[in-house]
C-alpha positions in Angstrom: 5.0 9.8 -8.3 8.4 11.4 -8.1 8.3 11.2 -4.3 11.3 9.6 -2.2 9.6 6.4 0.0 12.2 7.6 2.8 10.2 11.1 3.3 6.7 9.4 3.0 5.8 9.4 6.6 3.1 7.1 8.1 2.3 9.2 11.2 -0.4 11.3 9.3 -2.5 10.8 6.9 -1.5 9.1 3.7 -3.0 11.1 0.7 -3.5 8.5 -2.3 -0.4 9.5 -4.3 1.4 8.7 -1.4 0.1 5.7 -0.8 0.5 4.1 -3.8 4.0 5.2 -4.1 5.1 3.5 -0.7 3.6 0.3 -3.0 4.7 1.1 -6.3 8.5 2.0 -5.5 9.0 -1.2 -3.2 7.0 -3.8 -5.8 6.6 -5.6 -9.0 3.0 -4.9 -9.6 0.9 -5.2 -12.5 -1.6 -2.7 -13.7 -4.7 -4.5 -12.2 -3.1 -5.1 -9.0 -2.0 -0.7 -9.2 -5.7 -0.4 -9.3 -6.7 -2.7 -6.8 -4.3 -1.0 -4.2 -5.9 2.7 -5.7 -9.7 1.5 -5.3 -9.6 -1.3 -2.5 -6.8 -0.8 0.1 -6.7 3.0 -0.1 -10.6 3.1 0.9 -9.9 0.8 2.9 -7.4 2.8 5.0 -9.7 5.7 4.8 -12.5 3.7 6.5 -9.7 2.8 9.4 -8.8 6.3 9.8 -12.5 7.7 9.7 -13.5 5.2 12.4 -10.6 6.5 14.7 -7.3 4.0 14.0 -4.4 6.5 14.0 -2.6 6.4 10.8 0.3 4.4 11.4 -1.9 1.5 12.9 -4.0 1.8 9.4 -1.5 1.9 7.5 0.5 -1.1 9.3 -2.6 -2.8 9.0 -3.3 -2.5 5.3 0.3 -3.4 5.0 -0.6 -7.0 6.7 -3.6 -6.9 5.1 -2.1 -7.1 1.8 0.3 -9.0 2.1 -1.6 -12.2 3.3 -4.1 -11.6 0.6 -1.9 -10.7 -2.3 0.2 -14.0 -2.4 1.3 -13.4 -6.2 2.9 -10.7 -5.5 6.0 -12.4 -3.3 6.0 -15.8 -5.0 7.1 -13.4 -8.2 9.4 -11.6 -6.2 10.8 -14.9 -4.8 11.4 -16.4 -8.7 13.0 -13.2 -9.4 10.1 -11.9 -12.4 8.1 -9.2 -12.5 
């Protein structure tokens, strides 16, 4: 995933690498939660986009999405570990 987050554009379509790139570069993830974003949120913004929610929306809504359900995730960025 060599991409560079500033030219990942939400407008379209995200394809997976993509996706997981605008999560990977930003956070401290572990493998487990990798895969979770891979299998559950990516399908996840597929079935939004497949049932007519316009990219950005999906993606602004697995954003929030994953955020209030992946907690872990900023308490370790708030202590400062990884």
């Amino acid at each position: 995933m060599n991409i560079e987050i500033e030219k990942i554009s939400i407008i379209t379509k995200l394809s997976k690498e993509d996706f997981l790139t605008l999560f990977i570069g930003q956070l401290p993830l572990e493998k487990a939660e990798i895969e979770k974003i891979r299998d559950l949120y990516y399908a996840t913004y597929i079935t939004f986009i497949s049932s007519g929610v316009t990219p950005e929306d999906s993606w602004i809504a697995i954003r929030n999405l994953f955020i209030s359900q992946e907690t872990q995730i900023g308490e370790r960025i708030k202590n400062g570990s990884s």
